[in-house]
N, C-alpha and C positions, 0 to 999 in steps of 0.2 A: 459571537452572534451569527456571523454570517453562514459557519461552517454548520452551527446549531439548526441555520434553515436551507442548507443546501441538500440536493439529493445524491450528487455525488461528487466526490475531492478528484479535481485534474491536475495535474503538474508537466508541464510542457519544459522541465531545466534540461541543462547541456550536462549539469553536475549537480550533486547531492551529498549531504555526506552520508551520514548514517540511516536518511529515512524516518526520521522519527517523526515528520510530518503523515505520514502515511497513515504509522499507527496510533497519531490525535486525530486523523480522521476517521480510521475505525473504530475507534470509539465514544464515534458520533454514528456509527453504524452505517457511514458511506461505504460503499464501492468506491475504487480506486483507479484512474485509467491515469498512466502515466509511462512517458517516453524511459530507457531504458537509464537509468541514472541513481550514483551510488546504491544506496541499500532495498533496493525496490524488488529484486530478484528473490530477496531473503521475505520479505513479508508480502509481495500479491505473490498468489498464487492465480497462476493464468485459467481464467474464467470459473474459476471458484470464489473471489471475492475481487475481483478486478481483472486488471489488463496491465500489461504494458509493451512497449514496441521500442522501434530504434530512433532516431531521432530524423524523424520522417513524417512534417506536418501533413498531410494526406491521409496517413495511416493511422496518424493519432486520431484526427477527425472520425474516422469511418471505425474506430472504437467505441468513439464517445455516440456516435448513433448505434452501434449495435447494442451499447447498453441502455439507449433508449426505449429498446422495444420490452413492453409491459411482462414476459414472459422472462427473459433473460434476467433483467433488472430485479424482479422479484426472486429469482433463485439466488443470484449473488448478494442480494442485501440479505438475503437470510442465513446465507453463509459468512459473512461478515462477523459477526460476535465469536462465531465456533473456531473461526482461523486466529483471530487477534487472537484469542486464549492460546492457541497451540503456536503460535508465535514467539508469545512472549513469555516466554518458560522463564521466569526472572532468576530462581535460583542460579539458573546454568549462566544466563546472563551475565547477574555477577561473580561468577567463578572466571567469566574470560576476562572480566576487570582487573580482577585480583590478580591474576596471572600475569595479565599485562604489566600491571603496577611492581611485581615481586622479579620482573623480565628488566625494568628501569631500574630496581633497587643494586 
């Protein structure tokens, strides 16, 4: 619900693993602003559907207001759907499972 009425998804962690928070908030159709942690490198893409930075409260702030401004925030929320897709290429996804799982066998 919450995420349902927010405008955009923040994550301030030191650590992440895979990021799959990222892409339940893309598709909720947030923007993303989030300090540099686990898989956040792989799914925002800088100033195409988010931000992200180093682990530098000042810097994260001054993110989260440049994607306040009405002009910015509308190009990246409308980039949002078109990145999650080219993201989440599942087949390939699961083929690095698979591989990983047959690397354990």
């Amino acid at each position: 619900e919450l995420i349902r009425n927010s405008e955009a998804f923040v994550m301030s962690s030191l650590q992440e693993g895979l990021g799959i928070v990222f892409l339940e908030a893309m598709e909720y159709g947030l923007p993303v602003v989030s300090t540099d942690c686990g898989g956040v490198r792989s799914i925002v893409t800088q100033g195409k559907n988010g931000f992200y930075c180093g682990h530098d409260a000042d810097l994260l702030s001054d993110l989260i207001l440049q994607l306040s401004g009405q002009d910015i925030y509308e190009k990246i929320q409308g980039n949002v759907f078109n990145e999650l897709l080219t993201k989440t290429n599942w087949d390939q996804f699961r083929g690095r499972i698979d591989s990983a799982i047959q690397q354990l066998l």
